[in-house]
FIDREN-339669 format. One record per residue (C-alpha): residue number from 1; x, z, y. Coordinates in nm, 2 decimals. Layout:
! FIDREN-339669
{NUM {X Z Y}}
...
! end
This chain:
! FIDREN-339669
{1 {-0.01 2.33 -3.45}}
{2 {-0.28 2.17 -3.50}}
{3 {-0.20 1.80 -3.70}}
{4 {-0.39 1.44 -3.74}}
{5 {-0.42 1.54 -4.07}}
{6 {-0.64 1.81 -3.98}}
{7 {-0.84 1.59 -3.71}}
{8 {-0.87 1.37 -4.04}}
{9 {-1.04 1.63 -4.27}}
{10 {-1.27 1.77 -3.99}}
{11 {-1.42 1.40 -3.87}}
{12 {-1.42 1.35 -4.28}}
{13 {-1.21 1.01 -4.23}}
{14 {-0.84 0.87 -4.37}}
{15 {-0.54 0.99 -4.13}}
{16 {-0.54 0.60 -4.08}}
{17 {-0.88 0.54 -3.92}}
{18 {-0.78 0.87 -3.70}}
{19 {-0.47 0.67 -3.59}}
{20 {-0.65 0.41 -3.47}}
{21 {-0.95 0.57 -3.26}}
{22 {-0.60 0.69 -3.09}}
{23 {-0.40 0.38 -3.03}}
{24 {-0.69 0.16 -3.03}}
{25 {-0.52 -0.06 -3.32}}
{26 {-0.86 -0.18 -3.49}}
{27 {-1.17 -0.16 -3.38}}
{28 {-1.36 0.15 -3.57}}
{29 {-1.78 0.20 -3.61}}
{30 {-1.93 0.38 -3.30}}
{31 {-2.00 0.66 -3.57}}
{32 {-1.67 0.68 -3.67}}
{33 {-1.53 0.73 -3.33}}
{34 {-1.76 1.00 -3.22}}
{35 {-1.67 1.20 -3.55}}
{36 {-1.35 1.20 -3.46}}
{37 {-1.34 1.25 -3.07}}
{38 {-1.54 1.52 -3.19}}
{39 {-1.28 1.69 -3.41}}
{40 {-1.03 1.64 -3.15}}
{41 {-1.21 1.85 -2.90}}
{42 {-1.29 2.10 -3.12}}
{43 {-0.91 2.15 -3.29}}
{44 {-0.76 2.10 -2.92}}
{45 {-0.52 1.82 -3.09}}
{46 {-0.31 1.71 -2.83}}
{47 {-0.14 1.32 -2.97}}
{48 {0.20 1.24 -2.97}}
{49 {0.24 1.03 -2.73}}
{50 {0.60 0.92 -2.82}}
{51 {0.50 0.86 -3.18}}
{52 {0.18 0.66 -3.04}}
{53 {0.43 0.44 -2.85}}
{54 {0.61 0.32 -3.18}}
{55 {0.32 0.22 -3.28}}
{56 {0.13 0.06 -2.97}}
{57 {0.49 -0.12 -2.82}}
{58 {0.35 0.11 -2.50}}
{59 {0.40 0.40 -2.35}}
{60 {0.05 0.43 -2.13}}
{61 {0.29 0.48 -1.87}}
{62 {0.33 0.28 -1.49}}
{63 {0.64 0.27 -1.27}}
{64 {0.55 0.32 -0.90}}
{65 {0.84 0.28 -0.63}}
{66 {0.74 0.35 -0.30}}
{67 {0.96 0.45 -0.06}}
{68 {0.87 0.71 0.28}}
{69 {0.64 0.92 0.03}}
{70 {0.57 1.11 0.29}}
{71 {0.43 0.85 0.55}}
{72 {0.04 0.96 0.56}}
{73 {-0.02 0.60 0.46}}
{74 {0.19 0.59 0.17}}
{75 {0.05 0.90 0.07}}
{76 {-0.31 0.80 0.06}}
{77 {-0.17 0.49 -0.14}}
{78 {-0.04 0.71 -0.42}}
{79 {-0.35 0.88 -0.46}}
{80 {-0.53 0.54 -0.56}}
{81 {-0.24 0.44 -0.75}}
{82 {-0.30 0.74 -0.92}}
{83 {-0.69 0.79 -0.92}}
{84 {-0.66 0.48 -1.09}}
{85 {-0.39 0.46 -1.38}}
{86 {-0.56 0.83 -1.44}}
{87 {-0.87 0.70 -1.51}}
{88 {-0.74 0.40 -1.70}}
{89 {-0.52 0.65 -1.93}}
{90 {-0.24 0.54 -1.77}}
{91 {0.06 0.84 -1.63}}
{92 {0.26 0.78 -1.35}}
{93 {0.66 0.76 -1.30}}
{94 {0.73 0.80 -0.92}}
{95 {1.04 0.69 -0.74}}
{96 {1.16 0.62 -0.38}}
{97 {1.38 0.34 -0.34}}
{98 {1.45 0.48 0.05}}
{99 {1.42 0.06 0.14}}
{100 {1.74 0.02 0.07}}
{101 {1.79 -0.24 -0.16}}
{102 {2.08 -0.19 -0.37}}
{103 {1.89 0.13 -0.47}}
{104 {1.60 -0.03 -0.50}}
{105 {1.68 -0.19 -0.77}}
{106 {1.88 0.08 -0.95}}
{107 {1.52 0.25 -0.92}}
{108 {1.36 -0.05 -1.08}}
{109 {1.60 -0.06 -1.38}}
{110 {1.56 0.31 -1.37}}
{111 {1.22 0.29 -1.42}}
{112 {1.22 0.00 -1.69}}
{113 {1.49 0.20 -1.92}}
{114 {1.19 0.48 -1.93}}
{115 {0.99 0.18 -2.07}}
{116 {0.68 0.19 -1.87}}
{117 {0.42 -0.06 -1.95}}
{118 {0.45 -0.18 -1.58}}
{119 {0.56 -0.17 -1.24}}
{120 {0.38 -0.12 -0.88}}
{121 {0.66 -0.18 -0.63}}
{122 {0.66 -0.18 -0.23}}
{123 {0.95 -0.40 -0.18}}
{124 {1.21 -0.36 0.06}}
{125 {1.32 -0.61 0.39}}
{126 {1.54 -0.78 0.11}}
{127 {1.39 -0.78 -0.25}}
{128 {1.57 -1.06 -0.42}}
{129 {1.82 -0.85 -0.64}}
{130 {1.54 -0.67 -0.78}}
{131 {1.26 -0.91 -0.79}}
{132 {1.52 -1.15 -1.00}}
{133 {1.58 -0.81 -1.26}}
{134 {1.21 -0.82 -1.29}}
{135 {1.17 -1.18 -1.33}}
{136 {1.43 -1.19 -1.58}}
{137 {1.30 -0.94 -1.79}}
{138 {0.98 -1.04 -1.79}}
{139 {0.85 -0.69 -1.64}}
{140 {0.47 -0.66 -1.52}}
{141 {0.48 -0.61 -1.16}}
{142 {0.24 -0.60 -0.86}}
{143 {0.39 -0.59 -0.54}}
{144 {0.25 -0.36 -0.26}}
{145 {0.19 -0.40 0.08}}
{146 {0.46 -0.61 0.13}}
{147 {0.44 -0.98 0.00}}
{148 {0.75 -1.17 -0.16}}
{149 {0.59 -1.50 -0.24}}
{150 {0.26 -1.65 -0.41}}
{151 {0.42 -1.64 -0.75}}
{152 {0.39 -1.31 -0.77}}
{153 {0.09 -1.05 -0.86}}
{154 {0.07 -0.88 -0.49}}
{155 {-0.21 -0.66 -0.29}}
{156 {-0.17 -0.59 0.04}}
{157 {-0.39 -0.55 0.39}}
{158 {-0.47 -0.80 0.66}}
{159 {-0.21 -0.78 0.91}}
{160 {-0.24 -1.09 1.12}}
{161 {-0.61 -1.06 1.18}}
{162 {-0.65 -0.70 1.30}}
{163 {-0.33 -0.72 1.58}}
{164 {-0.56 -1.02 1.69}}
{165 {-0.82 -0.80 1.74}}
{166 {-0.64 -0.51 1.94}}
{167 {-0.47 -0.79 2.13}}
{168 {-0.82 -0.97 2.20}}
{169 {-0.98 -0.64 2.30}}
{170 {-0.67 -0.55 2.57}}
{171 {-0.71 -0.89 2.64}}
{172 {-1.05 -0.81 2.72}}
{173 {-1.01 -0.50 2.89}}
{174 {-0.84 -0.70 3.17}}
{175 {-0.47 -0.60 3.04}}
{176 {-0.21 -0.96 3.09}}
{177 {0.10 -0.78 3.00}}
{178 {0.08 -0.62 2.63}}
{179 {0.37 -0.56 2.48}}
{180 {0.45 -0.52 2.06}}
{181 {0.65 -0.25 1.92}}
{182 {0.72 -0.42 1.63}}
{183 {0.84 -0.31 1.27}}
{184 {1.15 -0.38 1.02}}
{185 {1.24 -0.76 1.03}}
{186 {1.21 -0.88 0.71}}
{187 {0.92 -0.73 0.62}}
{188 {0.61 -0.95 0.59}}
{189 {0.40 -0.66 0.74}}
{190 {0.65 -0.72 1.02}}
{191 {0.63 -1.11 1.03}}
{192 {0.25 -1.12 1.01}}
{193 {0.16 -0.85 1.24}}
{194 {0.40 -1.04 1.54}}
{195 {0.23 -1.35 1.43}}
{196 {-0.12 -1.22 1.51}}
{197 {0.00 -1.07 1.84}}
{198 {0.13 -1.43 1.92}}
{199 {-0.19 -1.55 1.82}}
{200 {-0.40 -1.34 2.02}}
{201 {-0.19 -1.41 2.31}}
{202 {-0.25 -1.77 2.31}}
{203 {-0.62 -1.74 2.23}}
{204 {-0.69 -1.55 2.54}}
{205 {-0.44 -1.79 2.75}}
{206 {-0.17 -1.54 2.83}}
{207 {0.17 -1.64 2.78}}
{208 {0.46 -1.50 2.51}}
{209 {0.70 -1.31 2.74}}
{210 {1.00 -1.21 2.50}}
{211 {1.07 -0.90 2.68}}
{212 {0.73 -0.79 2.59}}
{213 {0.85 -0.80 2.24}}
{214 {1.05 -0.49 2.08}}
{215 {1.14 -0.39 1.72}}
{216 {1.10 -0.04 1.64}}
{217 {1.21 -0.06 1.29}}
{218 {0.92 0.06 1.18}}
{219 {1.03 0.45 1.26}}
{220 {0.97 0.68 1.50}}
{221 {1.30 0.66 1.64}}
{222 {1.34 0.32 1.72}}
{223 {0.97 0.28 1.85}}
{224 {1.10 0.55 2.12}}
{225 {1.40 0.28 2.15}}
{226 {1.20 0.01 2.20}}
{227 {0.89 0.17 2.41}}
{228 {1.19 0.25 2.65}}
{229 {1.31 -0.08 2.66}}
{230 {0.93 -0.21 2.73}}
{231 {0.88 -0.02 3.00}}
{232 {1.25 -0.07 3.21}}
{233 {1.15 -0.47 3.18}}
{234 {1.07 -0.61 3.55}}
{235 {0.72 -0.64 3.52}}
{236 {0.65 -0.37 3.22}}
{237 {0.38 -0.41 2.98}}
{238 {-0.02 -0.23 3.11}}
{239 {-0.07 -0.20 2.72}}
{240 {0.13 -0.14 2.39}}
{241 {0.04 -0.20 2.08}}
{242 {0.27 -0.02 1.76}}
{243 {0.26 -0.20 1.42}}
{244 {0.26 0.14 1.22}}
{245 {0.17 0.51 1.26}}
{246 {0.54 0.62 1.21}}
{247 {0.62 0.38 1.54}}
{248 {0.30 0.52 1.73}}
{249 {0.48 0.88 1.70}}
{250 {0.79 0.72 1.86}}
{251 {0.59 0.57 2.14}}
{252 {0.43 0.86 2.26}}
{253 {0.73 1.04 2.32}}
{254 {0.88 0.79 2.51}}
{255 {0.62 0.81 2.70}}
{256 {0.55 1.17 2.71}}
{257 {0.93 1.14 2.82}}
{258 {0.84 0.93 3.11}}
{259 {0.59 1.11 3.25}}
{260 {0.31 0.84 3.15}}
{261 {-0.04 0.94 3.08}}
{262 {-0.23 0.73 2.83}}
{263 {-0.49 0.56 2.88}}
{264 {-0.43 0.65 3.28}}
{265 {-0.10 0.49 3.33}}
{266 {-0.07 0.27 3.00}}
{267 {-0.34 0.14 2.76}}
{268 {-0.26 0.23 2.36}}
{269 {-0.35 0.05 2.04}}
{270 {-0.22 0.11 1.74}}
{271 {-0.17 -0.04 1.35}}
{272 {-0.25 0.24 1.13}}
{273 {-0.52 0.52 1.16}}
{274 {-0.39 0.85 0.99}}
{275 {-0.61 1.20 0.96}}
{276 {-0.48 1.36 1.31}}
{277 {-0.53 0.98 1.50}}
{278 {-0.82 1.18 1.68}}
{279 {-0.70 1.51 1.76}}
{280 {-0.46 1.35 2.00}}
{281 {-0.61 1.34 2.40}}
{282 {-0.72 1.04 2.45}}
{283 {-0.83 0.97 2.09}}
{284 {-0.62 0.67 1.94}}
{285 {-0.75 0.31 1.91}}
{286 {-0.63 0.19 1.58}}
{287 {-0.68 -0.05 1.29}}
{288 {-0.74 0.14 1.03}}
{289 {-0.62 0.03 0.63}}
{290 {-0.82 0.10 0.32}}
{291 {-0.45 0.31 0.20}}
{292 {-0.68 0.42 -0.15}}
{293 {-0.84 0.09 -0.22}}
{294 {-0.51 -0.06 -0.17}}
{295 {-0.37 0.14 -0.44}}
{296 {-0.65 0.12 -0.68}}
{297 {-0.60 -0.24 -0.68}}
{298 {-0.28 -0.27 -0.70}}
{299 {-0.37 -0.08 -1.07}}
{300 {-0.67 -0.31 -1.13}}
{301 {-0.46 -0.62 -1.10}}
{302 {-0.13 -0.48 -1.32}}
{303 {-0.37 -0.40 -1.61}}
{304 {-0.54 -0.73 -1.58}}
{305 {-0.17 -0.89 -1.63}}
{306 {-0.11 -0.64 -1.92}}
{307 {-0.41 -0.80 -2.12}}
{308 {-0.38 -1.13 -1.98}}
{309 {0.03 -1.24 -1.97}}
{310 {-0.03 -1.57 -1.91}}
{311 {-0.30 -1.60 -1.62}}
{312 {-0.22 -1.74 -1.32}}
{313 {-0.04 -1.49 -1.01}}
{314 {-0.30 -1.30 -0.79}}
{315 {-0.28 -1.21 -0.39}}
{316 {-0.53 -0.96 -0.29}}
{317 {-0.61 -0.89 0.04}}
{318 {-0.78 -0.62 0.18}}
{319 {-0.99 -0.65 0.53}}
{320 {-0.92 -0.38 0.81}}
{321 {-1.13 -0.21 0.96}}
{322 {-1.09 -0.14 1.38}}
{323 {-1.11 0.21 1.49}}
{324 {-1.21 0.15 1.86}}
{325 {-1.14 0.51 2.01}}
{326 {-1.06 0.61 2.42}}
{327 {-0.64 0.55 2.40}}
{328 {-0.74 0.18 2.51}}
{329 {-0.89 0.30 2.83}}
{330 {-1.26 0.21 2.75}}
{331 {-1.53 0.40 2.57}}
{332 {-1.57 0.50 2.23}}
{333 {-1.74 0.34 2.02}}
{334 {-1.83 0.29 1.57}}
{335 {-1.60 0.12 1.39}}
{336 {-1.60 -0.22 1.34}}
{337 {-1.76 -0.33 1.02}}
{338 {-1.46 -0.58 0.84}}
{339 {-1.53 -0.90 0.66}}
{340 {-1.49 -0.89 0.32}}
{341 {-1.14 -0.88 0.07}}
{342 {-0.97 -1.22 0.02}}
{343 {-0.81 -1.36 -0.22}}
{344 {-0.55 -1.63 -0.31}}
{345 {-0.50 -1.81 -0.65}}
{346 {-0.83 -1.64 -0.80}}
{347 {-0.87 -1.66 -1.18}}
{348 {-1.11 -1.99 -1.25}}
! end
């Protein structure tokens, strides 16, 4: 096997200097370097990383929990998580916290004993037992998608501003009665997406009818639930709009169920685009999310808190971007273009 010592004696340098081209404990003459990333390439030495992590006080290594993996939009998050901790050096722990959370915060403290560097976490409907263990420990964590206060490193989507939009264009459309499956109370995904449905509401003069208003729990089965309990109200919705793409599932079944044609008997928009969105007949309507970017920013900003412990807590958000397909009832058209990210409580 080949050893440092032998990187050492091909670059013609001290085992020390080879040491720290690896951990990047001194900073070592362009010349130097090359030498031996050179002999590493050509002996195929492979570093330890557990002895590099006695030495560094890191382990190059990021917690990620995420719960519903398998949601297309979750997916497409891990992939920039991991795109970018990949190219940052960085390997990934993954675990899924299943939203529950007294296991999300086993998962956390799982995921700290392995001693990773930091922590990307999509938080639960009720984070405070495991937002306090991070806290007290003094953990490096960006929160994901789901926002648990401005004290806190977080990246996440618009929410309020897009179910504006698709309530706008209903609005529009000439639709007076557009109903919200909503998602998990709790949630701030939840709480701002019902926000902008209020708000769209009122902007185009139509009144909140509360029975125009269901959760879905942000799953398929309880947006079938809820469409069902939509549609047996005494002056049913003409449009509904579903807050995720797990919720959109539920809703067409219940309406399949029914016997209800979209966009011929009832108008659909939904929060979420996934891959398949436009294999469906009519073509959804959706606010698509920028999943990747998301997660590639949720790396950017947990690396800028690893060098910087002290600077002040960062909220990211990322613009949507409306998919405006025939599921409304109207014509296809190009996306709409949307305005650029925000941010709160920038560095100065």
């Amino acid at each position: 096997m080949t050893t440092m010592t032998d990187v050492a004696r091909r670059a013609g340098v001290s085992v020390a200097t080879v040491s720290h081209v690896l951990n990047d404990t001194r900073p070592v003459r362009p010349g130097t370097r090359a030498a031996v990333l050179d002999a590493i390439d050509e002996l195929g030495y492979t570093p330890n990383t557990l002895a590099r992590s006695l030495v560094t006080a890191r382990t190059r290594s990021i917690g990620l929990a995420v719960s519903a993996i398998s949601n297309p939009y979750f997916t497409e998050i891990l992939q920039g998580v991991e795109a970018g901790a990949l190219e940052a050096g960085y390997s990934l722990l993954i675990a899924d916290p299943h939203d529950d959370p007294r296991h999300e915060r086993k998962v956390v403290q799982l995921l700290h004993e392995r001693r990773v560097d930091g922590m990307i976490v999509v938080p639960s409907a009720e984070p405070a037992g495991m937002v306090e263990y991070l806290a007290r420990r003094e953990v490096p964590t960006v929160f994901l998608d789901r926002l648990v206060g401005d004290d806190h490193d977080q990246v996440c989507a618009e929410n309020a501003g897009p179910v504006r939009q698709l309530v706008g264009h209903l609005a529009e459309s000439g639709h007076t009665r557009i109903g919200l499956v909503a998602g998990l109370p709790g949630l701030s995904t939840t709480t701002e997406r019902v926000q902008g449905y209020r708000e769209g509401l009122r902007a185009h003069g139509l009144p909140f009818a509360p029975e125009l208003l269901a959760g879905g729990n942000s799953e398929a089965a309880g947006a079938q639930d809820a469409t069902r309990r939509l549609l047996a109200a005494p002056k049913p919705p003409t449009a509904i709009i579903t807050a995720n793409n797990a919720m959109t599932i539920g809703t067409l079944r219940a309406l399949r169920e029914l016997g209800l044609e979209v966009p011929r008997d009832i108008a659909l928009a939904c929060f979420d685009d996934f891959s398949w969105a436009d294999l469906f007949t009519p073509r959804l309507t959706a606010i698509a999310q920028p999943s990747k970017d998301i997660g590639a920013a949720a790396v950017r900003l947990l690396l800028e808190r690893l060098a910087q412990p002290d600077r002040p807590p960062r909220t990211v958000r990322l613009p949507c971007t409306l998919v405006h397909r025939t599921s409304c009832g109207c014509t296809e058209t190009a996306p709409v273009t949307p305005p650029a990210a925000q941010e709160r409580n920038p560095i100065p």
